[in-house]
N, C-alpha and C positions, 0 to 999 in steps of 0.2 A: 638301308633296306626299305625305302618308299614306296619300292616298285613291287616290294613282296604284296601276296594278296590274302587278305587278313577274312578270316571265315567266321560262321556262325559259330555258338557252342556246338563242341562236336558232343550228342550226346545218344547214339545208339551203337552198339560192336558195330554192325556195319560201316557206320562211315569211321569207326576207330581204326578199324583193322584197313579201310585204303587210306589214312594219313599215317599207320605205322608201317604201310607198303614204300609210301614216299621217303618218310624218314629214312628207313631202311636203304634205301635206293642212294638217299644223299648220301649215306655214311658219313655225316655228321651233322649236330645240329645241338639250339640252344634249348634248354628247359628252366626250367622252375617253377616253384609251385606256391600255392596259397592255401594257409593250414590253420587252422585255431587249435592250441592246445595249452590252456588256461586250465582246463574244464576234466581234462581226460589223461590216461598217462600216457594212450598213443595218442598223439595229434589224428586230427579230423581233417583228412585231406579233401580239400573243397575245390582245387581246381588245379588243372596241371595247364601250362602255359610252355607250346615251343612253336621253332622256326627256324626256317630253312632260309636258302636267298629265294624261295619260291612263293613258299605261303607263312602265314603267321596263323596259330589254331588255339584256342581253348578247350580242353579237355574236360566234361562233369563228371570228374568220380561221384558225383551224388547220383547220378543217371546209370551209369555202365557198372552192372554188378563186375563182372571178370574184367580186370583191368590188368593182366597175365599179359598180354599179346605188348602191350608198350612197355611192362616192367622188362620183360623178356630183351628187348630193343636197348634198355637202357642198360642192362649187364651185358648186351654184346660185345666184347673186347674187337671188333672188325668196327664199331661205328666209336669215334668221337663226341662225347658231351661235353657243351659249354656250358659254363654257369658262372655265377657271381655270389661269393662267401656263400659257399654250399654245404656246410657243415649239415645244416638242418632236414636240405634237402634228402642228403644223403643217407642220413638218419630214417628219414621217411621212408626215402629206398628198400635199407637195411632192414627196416621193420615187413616190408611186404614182401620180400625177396630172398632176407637169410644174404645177401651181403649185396656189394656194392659197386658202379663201376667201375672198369679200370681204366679205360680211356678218359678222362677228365681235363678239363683246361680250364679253369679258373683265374679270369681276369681278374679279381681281385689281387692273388696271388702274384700274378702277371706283370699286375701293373704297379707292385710296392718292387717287383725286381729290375725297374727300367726307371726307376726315379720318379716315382707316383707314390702321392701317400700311403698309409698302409694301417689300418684299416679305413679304405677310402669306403663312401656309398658310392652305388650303383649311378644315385640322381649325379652326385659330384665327378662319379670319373666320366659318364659319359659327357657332361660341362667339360672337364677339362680333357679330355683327349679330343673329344668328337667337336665340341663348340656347341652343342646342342644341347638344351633349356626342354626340360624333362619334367610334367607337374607332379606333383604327390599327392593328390587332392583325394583318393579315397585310400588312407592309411587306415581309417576306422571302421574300415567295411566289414560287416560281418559277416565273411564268404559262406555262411551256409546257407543262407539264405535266397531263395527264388521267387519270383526271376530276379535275374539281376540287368540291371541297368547296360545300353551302350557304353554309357561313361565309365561305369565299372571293367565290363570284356577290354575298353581301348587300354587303361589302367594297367589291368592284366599283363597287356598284352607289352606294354611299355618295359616291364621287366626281361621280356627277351628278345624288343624288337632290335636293339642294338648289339647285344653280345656278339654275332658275328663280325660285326665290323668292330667292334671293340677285340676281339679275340686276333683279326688279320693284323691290325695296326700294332699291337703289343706284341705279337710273333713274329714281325720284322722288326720292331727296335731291339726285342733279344736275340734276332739272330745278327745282329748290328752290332750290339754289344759282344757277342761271343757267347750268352747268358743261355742259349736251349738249353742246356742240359742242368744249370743252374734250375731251372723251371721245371725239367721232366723229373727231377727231383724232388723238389717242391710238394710238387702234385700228388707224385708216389705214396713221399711220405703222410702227406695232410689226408689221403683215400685211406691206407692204412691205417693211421692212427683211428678212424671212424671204423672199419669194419673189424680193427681188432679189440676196440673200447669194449670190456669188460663191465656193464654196471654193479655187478654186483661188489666189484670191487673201489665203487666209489665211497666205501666207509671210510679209508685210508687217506680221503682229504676233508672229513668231516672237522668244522673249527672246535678247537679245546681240546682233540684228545693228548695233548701234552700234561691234562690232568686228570689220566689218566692211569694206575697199573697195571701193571699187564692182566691182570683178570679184568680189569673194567675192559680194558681195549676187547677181548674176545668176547664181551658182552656188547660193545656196540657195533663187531664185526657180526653178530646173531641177529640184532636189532635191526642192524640197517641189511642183512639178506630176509627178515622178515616182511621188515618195509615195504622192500623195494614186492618181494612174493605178493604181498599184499595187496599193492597197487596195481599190480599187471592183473590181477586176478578178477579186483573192481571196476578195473580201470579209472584208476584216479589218480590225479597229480601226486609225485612221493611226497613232497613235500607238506601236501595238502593234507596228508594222512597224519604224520608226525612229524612236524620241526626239528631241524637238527640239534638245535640245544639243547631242546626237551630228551632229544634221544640220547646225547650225550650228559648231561643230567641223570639220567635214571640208567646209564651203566657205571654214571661215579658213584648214583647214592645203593647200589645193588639191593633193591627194594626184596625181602622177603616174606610180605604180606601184600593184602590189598591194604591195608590202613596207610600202612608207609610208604606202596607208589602213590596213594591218592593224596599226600603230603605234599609232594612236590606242586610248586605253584604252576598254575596253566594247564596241569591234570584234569581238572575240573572239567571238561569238556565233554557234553554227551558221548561225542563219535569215539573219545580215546575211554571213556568210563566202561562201554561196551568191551571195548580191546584188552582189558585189565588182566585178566586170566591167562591170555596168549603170551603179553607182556612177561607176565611174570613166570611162566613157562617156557620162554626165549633166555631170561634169567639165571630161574634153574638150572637147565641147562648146560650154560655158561660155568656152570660152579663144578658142573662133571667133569670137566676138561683138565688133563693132567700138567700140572704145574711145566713140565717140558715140551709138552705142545701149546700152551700160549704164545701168540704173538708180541712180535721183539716191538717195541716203543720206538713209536718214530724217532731220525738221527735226530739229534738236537748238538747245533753247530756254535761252541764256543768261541764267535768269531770279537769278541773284544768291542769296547765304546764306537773304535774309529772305524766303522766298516761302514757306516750309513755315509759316512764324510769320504772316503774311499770309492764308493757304489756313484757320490754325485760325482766327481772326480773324471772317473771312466765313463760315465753317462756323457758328458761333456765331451768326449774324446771318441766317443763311442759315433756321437753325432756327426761330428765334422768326420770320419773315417766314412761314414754314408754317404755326406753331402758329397764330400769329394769321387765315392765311387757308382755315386748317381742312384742310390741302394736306399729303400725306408728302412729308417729304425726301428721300428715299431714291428717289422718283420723280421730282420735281423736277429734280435735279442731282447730278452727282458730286464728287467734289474736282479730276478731271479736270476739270469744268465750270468749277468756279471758277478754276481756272487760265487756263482759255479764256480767260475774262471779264478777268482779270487783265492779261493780256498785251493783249486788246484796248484794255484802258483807257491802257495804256502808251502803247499807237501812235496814242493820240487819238480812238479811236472808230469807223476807217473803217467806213463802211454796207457798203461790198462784202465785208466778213466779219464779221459779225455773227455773235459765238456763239449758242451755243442758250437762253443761257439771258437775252441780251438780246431774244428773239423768242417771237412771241405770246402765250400765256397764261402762259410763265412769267417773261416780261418784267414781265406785269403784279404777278403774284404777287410776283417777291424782286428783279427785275432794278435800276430805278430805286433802291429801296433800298441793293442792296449795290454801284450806283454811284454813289450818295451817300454813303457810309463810306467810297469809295477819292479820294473827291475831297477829302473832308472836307469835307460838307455835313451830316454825319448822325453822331453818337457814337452808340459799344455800352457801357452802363452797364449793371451787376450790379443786380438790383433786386430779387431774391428768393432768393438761393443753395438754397434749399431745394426750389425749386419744379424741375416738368420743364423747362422752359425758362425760366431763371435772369438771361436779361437782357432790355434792351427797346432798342429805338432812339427818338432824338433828335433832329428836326432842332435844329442847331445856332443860335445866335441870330447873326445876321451884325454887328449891334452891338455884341458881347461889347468891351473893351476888348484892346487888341492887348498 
């Protein structure tokens, strides 16, 4: 995109609403954005970055109060967005919009499905697809700040001046491989999973609650929907408000005074000494709740010594099933996955839970494989120590002598 012509900050509706005339007009184009959210519990959106094969633009949300007109653009299901590991992006979206693209093309994604690492950076895949040397020289910029610098906007702008030629190149080696739909999938699922993310039911991955009763559990499911109310309200980091141990702490120790929450170590804190009262009224609470309406304790899987030795096993097998079908690992599956898959094979296979990684394309890729090593249909032998992926699989001969 050299040729594209790269513009001042864009920063009054006028000239926003004729670059989301143009966008509109491409029906597709790249975005992303630059956010600081350290500080706040919604990020502080400080600059929107896209581009066409025509121009390249920087957007000042810190300048254009109504920034409707490009949100509007970027839920239009007729226009295409590109992006690279959009999670955050999309997040941002979701916060100004009430939900989220559905057209998306994410070359990250893209490019762990054509034999590209996974989770690659932006600076690396465009080095390794494109051949081009990309600087990173202002990672510490603090985009609120004005003016900002040419070397800052070029910076910017560097995060979507390739996406489209990164997006062309990766959408003919998948339709080379056979893999679109491998990908329109992909995509579906990783938008979905963002615009149907629940927070307030992130208590359910908070660490420890395994020591937890079921009354403590409904006390840190109170706790962390207080939280999280909390910090929308302040806007403040959740975290920043209460720590999750601490949270999970004070629904094992079910504090029934201020003397006894102010007990626990690290209470001590001005911001949480003020909270005290609420605390202990999110507690209460908790204690009303009828023994049949408490939440069931997370599953806890008696999977036996050898499963960590099991987990390397298939990891191993896991790898060479990718190398071989030119697929990241890293996108494929986790070790969480493999354990999935483990424990299904234990219980004989039932179809009403099929993990993810016995289902669609990555069934095809490692699934049948690494349920042929757990059957013992299929040996992992070392066939090249030297090499990146050092073994191979076998089906096994069923004639062998017993």
């Amino acid at each position: 995109m050299a040729d594209a012509t790269e513009e001042p900050l864009i920063a009054t509706p006028s000239a926003l609403g004729e670059l989301v005339d143009h966008l509109r007009a491409s029906g597709r184009f790249a975005f992303d954005t630059e956010f600081v959210s350290e500080e706040t519990f919604e990020p502080v959106l400080c600059l929107i970055q896209v581009a066409t094969r025509e121009r390249l633009a920087v957007i000042d949300p810190l300048a254009i109060e109504d920034l409707s007109p490009f949100w509007d653009l970027v839920i239009d299901p007729t226009v295409e967005v590109v992006m690279h590991a959009a999670s955050e992006d999309l997040r941002i979206c979701r916060f100004k919009t009430g939900t989220v693209p559905r057209r998306v093309f994410d070359v990250q994604i893209a490019a762990g499905l054509v034999g590209f690492g996974y989770p690659l950076s932006l600076v690396n895949l465009i080095g390794q697809a494109l051949r081009i040397t990309v600087s990173g020289g202002e990672t510490r910029t603090d985009w609120r700040r004005r003016p900002l610098t040419g070397a800052q906007l070029r910076y910017a702008l560097d995060d979507v001046r390739y996406l489209l030629d990164l997006a062309d190149l990766l959408s003919a080696q998948l339709k080379e491989l056979g893999r679109v739909d491998w990908a329109e999938g992909e995509f579906a699922q990783f938008v979905s999973s963002i615009q149907n993310r629940v927070e307030e039911e992130r208590w359910r991955r908070l660490p420890g609650l395994h020591q937890l009763n079921r009354r403590g559990l409904e006390s840190a499911r109170r706790l962390a929907e207080w939280r999280f109310g909390e910090a929308r309200r302040s806007n403040r980091p959740i975290r920043q408000l209460l720590r999750d141990d601490l949270l999970v702490a004070i629904a094992k120790r079910q504090p029934a005074s201020r003397r006894d929450l102010e007990a626990l170590r690290d209470f001590n804190r001005p911001h949480l000494l003020g909270k005290a009262t609420d605390l202990l009224a999110v507690i209460a609470s908790a204690q009303l709740v009828a023994p049949e309406d408490l939440p069931e304790p997370p599953d806890r899987h008696d999977d036996g010594p050898g499963l960590t030795m099991v987990v390397n096993l298939l990891a191993a097998a896991l790898a060479q099933c990718c190398a071989q079908a030119k697929v990241a690992a890293g996108l494929v599956g986790t070790s969480n996955d493999l354990k999935d898959l483990i424990r299904w094979h234990s219980q004989n296979c039932p179809e009403s839970s099929r993990p993810e990684l016995a289902e669609g394309w990555r069934a095809e890729v490692c699934g049948k494989p690494l349920l042929d090593v757990l059957s013992g249909r299929c040996a992992l032998r070392v066939a090249d120590p030297r090499a990146d992926v050092p073994v191979v699989l076998e089906p096994l001969d069923d004639r062998r002598p017993n």
